[in-house]
C-alpha positions in Angstrom: -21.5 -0.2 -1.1 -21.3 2.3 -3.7 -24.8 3.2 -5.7 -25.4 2.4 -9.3 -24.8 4.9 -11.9 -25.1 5.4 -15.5 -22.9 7.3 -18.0 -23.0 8.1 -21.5 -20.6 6.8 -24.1 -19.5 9.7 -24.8 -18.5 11.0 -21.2 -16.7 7.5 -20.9 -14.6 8.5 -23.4 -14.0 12.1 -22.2 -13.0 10.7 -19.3 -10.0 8.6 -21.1 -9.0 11.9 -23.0 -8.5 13.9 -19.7 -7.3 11.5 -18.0 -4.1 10.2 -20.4 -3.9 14.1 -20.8 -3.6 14.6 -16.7 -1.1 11.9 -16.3 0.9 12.5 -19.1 1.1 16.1 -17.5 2.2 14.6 -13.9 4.9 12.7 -15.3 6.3 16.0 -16.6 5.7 17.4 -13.2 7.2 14.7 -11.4 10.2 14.9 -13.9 11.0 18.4 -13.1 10.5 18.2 -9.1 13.3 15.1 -9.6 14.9 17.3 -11.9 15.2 20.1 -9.0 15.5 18.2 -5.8 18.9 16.6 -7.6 20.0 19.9 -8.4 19.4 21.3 -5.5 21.1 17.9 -3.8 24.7 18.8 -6.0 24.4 22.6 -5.2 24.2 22.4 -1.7 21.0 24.8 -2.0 19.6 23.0 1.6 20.6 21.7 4.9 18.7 18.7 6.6 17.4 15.4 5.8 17.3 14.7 2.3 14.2 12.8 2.9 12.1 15.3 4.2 13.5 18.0 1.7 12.2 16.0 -1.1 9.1 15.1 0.4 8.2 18.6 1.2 9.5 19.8 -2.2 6.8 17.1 -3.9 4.6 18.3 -1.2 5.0 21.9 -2.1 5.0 21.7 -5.9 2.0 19.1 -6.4 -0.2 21.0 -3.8 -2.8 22.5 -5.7 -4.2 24.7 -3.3 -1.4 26.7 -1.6 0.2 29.9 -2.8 2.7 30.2 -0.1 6.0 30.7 -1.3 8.9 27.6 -0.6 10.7 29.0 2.8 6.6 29.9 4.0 5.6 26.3 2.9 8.3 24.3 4.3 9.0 26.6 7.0 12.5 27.3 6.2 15.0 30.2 6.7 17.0 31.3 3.9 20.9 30.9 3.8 23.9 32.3 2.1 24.2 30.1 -1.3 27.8 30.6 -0.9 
């Protein structure tokens, strides 16, 4: 069971600000990875499993604590876009 705790007013509604704010900004995210991944999809910019491609590229974008680049993340050799 969780403890008790108290808040202010004031941090209550703080709390709504950041978080409509945060949300409204992970739709946009969310938006653009789509945006990409179908791109990517109609330029033949990968080869493998759709699936996983996708769920990597969410992966990769939404992950706040990795630098890496794309190929590094996913662990992907480069090919000839031609």
């Amino acid at each position: 069971m969780n403890p008790k705790i108290k808040i202010t007013r004031e941090f209550e509604d703080e709390a709504k600000k950041v978080a409509e704010y945060t949300r409204k900004i992970m739709a946009e995210a969310e938006e653009q990875i789509k945006l990409l991944f179908n791109k990517a999809n109609k330029e033949e910019w990968y080869i493998g499993a759709p699936v996983i491609i996708e769920e990597l590229l969410y992966d990769y974008c939404l992950n706040t604590k990795s630098f890496r680049s794309w190929t590094d993340y996913c662990g992907a050799d480069i090919i000839s876009s031609e």
